[in-house]
C-alpha positions as CSV (number, residue, x, y, z in Angstrom):
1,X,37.9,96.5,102.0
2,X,40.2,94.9,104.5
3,X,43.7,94.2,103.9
4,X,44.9,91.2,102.7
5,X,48.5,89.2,103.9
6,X,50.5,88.5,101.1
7,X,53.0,85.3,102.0
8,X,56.0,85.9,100.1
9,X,58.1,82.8,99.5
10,X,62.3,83.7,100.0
11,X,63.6,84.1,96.3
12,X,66.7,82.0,95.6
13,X,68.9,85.2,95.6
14,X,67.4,85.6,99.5
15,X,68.4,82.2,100.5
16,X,71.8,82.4,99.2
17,X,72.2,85.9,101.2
18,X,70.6,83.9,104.3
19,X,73.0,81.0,104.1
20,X,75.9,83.6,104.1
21,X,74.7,85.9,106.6
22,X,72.2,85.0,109.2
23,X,73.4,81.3,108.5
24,X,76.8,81.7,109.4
25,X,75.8,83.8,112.7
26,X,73.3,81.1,113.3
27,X,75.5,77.9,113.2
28,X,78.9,80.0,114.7
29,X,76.5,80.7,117.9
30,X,75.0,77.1,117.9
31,X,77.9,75.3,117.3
32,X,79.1,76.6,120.8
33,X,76.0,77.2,122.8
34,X,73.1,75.3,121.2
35,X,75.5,71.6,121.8
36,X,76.2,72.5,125.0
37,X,74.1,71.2,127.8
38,X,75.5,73.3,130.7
39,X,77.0,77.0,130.6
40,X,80.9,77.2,129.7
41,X,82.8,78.7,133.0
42,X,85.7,80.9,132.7
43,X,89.0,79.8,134.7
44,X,88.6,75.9,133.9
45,X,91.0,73.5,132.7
46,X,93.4,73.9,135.8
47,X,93.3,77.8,135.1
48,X,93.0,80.0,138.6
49,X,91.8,83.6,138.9
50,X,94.6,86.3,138.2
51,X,93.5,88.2,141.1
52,X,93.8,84.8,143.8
53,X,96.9,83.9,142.6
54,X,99.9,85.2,144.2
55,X,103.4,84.6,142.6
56,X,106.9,86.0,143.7
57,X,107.9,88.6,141.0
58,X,111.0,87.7,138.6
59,X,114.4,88.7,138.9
60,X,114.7,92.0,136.7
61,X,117.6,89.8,135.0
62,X,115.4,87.1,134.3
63,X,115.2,86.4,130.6
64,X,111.6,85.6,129.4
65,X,110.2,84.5,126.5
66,X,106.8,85.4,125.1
67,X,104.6,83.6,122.9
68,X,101.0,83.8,121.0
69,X,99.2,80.8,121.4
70,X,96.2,79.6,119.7
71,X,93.6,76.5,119.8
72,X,90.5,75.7,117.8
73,X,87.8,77.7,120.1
74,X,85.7,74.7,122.7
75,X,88.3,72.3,121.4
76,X,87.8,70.4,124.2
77,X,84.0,69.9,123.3
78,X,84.3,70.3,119.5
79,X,87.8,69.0,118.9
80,X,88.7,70.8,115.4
81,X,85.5,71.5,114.1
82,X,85.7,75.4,114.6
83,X,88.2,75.7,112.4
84,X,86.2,75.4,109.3
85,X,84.6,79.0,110.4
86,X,88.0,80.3,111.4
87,X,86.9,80.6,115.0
88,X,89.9,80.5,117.6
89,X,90.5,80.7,121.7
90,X,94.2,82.6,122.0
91,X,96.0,83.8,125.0
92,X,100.1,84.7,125.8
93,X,102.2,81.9,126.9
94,X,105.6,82.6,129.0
95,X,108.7,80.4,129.4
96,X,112.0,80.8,131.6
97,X,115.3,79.7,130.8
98,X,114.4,77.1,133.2
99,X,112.0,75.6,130.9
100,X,109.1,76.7,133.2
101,X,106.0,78.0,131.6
102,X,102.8,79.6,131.7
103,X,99.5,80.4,129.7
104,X,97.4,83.9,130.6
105,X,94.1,84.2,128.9
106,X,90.5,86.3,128.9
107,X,88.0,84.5,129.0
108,X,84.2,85.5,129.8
109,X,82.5,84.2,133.2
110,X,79.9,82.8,131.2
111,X,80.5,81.9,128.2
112,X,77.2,80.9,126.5
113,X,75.4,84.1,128.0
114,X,78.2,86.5,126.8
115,X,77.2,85.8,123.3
116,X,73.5,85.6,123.2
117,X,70.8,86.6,125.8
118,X,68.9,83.6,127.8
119,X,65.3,85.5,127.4
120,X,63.1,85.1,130.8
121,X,60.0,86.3,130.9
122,X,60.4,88.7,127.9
123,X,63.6,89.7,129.4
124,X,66.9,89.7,127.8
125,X,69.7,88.6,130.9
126,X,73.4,88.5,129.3
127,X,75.9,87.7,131.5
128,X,79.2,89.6,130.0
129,X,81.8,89.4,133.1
130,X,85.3,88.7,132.0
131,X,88.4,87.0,134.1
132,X,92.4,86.8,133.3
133,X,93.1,83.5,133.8
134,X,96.6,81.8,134.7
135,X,98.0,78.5,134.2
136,X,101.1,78.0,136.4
137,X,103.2,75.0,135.4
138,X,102.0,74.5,132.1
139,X,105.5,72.4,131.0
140,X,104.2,69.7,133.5
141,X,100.7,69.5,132.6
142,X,101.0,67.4,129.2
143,X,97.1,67.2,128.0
144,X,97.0,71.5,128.5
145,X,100.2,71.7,126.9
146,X,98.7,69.9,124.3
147,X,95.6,71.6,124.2
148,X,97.1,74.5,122.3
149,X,97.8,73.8,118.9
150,X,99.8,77.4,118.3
151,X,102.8,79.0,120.0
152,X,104.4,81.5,117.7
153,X,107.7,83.2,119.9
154,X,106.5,87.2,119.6
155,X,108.9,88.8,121.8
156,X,111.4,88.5,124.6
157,X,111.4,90.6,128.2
158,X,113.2,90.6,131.0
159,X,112.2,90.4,134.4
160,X,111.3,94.2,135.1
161,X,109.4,94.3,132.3
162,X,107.3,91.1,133.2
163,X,106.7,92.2,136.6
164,X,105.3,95.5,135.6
165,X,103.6,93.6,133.1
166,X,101.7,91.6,135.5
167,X,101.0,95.0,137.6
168,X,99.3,96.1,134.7
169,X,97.5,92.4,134.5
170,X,95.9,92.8,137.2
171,X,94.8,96.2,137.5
172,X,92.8,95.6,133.9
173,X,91.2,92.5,135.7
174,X,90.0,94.7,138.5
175,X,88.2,97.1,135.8
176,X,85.6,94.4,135.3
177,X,85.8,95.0,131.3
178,X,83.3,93.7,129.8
179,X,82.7,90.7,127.0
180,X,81.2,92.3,123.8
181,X,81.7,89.5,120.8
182,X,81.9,91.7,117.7
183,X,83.5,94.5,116.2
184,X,82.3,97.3,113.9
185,X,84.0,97.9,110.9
186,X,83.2,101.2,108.2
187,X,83.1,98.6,105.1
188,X,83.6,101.4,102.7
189,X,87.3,101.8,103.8
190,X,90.4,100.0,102.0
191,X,91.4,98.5,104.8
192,X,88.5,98.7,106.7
193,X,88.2,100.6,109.8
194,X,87.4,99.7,113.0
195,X,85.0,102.1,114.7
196,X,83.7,99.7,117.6
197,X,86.4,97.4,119.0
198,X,84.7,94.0,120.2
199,X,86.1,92.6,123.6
200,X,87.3,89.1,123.5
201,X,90.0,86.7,124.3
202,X,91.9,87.9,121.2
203,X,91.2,91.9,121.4
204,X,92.7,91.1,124.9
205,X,96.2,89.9,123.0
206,X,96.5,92.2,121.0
207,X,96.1,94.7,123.8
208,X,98.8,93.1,125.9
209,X,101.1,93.4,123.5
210,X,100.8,97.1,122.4
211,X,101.0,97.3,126.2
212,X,104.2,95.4,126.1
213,X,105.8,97.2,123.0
214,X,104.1,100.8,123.8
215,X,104.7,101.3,127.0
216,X,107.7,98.6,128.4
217,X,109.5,99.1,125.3
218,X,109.4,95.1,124.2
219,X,110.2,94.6,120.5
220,X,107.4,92.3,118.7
221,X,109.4,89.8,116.3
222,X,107.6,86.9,115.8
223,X,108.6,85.6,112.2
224,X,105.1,84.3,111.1
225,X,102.6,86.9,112.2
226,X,100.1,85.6,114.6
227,X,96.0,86.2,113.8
228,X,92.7,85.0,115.6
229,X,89.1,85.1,115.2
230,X,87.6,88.7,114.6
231,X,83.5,88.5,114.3
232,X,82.6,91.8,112.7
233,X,79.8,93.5,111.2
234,X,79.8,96.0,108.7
235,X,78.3,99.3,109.0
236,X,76.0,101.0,106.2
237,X,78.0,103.8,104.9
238,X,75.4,106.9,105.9
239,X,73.7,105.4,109.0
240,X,75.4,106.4,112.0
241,X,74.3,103.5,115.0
242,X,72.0,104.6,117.6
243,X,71.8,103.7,121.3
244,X,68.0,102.3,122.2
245,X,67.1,100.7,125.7
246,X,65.4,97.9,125.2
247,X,62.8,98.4,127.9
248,X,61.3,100.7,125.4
249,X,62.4,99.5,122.0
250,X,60.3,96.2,121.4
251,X,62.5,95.5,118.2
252,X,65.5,94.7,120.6
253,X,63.5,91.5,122.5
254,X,61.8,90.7,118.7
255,X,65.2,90.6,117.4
256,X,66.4,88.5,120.0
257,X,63.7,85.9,120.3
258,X,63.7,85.2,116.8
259,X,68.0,84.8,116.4
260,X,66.9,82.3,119.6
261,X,64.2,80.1,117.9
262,X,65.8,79.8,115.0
263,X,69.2,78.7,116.3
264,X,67.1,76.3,118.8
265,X,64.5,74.8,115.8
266,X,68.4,74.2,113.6
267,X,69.7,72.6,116.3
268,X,66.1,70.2,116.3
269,X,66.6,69.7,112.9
270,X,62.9,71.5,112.8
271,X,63.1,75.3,111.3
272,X,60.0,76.1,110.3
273,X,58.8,78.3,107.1
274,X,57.7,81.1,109.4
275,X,60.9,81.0,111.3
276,X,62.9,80.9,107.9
277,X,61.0,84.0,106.5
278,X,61.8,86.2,109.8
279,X,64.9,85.4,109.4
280,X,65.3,86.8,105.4
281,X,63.1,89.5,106.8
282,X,65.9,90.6,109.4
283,X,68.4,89.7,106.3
284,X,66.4,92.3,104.5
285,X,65.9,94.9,106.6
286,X,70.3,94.5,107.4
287,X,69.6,95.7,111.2
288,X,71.8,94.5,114.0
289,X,71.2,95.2,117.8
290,X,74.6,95.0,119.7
291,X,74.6,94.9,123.6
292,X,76.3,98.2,124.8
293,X,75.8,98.6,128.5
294,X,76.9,101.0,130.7
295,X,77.3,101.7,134.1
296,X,74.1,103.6,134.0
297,X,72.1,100.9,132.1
298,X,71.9,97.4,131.5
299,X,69.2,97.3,129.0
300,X,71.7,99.4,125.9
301,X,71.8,98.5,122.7
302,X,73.5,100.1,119.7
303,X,71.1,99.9,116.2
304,X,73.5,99.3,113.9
305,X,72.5,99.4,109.8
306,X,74.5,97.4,108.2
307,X,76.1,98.0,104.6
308,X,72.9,97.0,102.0
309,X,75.7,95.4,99.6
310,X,78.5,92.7,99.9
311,X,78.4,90.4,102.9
312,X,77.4,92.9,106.2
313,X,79.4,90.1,108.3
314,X,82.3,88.2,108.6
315,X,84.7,85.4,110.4
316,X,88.3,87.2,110.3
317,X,91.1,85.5,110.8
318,X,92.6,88.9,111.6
319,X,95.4,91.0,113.3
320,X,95.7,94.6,113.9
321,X,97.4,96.3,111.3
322,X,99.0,98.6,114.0
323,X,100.6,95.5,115.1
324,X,101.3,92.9,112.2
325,X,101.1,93.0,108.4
326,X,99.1,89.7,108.7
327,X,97.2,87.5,106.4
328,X,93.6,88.1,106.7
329,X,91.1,85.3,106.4
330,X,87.7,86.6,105.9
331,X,84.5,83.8,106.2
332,X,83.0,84.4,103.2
333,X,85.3,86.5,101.3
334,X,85.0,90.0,101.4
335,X,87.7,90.7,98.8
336,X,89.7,92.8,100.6
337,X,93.0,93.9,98.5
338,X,94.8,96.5,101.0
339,X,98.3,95.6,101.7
340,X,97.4,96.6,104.9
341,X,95.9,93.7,105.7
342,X,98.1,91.7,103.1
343,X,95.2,90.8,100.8
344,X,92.5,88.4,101.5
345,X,93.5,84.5,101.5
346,X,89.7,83.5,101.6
347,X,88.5,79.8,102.0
């Protein structure tokens, strides 16, 4: 007798999982590719290049003032809307005693393609470059100033220290590192530990800034600790991720194409039953394929179970703990309690 297809409805337990899981992916990614009409390029807004811009280094008596400074991520297409899931662009400003100042920020080349694939014929193609981009003069630009909604003071260097700063600037823009969106966090842990760091404009902060107080000897003192967006998945506690290429694992492309239709049916107002029931079925089977190249392959992936209870992701509003004894934000509350990461102030 031949089988028969069972079609099994989502249980209301499965669609409040999906609205907190695959949902919350779904409308993060949308909300800044889906609206967008033409790919995000790195280095707009006035910003130029690190590596074409050529500046006369500081006095090493120069006094200068660093600051973390934050905006609402695409404000300029979305305005605040991004808030509401805790997503935020950050960079480091720098002002003189002159009153002239500056903005330095990663961004990726292409923005939309850095966070999910654009599938050609059954092909994933990511585009993941990253640029450090400056922007001189920022006191007489009044809408850029304005663009940043965040400047929390964080430290003060002289001019040595700047200088060599920027050395190291640019030499990490000349490593072509590449954009990777999420981090990987063991769950299980109180905090929770990172085991995969993601690589974004805020992972590039808080970078520069162990740089400055590790190695230039800069004292971080900001009296409000600055955080930023952290999108982070959840391992499963005895899984251990695997690398896959996805010229030979067919789940990768699957995976892919359906995260793609669905976000492009939501954004049509038009997700279909089928579409809705791959989606719990990815929910269910808590399977994540993160894009891990390397220099000897483009098509890497890293299988990564997730944790089979509690929310496998999250929106942090996050800082290193190595760096600040922040607030953490979490999007939908993970009720974290370490004080570590000074508790969890969910929304």
């Amino acid at each position: 007798m031949p089988s028969t297809a069972v079609l099994t409805y989502p249980s209301s337990g499965h669609m409040a999982q999906l609205h907190t899981f695959m949902a919350r992916i779904s409308l993060m990614l949308l909300t800044i590719c889906a609206f967008a009409p033409l790919p995000c390029f790195a280095c707009e807004r006035n910003t130029t290049n690190i590596l074409d811009y050529t500046a006369a280094e500081l006095h090493p008596t120069e006094v200068v003032q660093v600051f973390f400074m934050r905006a609402p991520l695409e404000k300029d297409k979305f305005g605040y809307n991004t808030v509401d899931l805790g997503l935020f662009h950050a960079s480091l400003g720098f002002r003189l005693q002159n009153g002239s100042s500056w903005t330095l920020e990663y961004d990726a080349v292409s923005f939309n393609t850095a966070l999910i694939p654009a599938i050609v014929n059954d092909t994933l193609h990511w585009d993941v470059g990253t640029e450090l981009c400056l922007q001189p003069d920022l006191d007489s630009i009044p809408s850029r100033m304005l663009y940043w909604t965040v400047s929390y003071p964080v430290s003060q260097i002289n001019g040595t220290q700047y200088n060599e700063f920027m050395n190291w600037a640019r030499t990490y823009a000349q490593t072509g590192t590449l954009y990777q969106l999420m981090n990987l966090f063991d769950g299980e842990s109180d905090p929770p530990q990172m085991l995969r760091q993601a690589s974004t404009c805020g992972d590039w902060v808080w970078g520069a800034l162990s740089f400055l107080r590790d190695s230039l000897g800069a004292e971080l003192r900001p009296m409000v600790p600055p955080t930023t967006t952290s999108i982070s998945l959840f391992q499963h506690p005895s899984k251990e991720p695997v690398l896959v290429d996805a010229t030979v694992t067919q789940e990768v492309l699957e995976f892919y194409k359906d995260l793609s239709q669905a976000m492009s049916d939501i954004s049509k107002k038009s997700l279909s039953l089928r579409d809705l029931l791959k989606l719990v079925h990815q929910m269910k089977e808590r399977v994540f394929y993160m894009y891990a190249p390397s220099r000897a392959s483009s098509t890497q992936y890293l299988k990564v179970w997730l944790r089979p209870t509690k929310s496998p992701f999250a929106i942090l509003d996050y800082a290193p703990p190595s760096l600040f004894a922040a607030q953490v934000r979490t999007y939908p509350s993970l009720d974290i309690t370490s004080d570590t990461w000074a508790g969890n102030v969910s929304t």
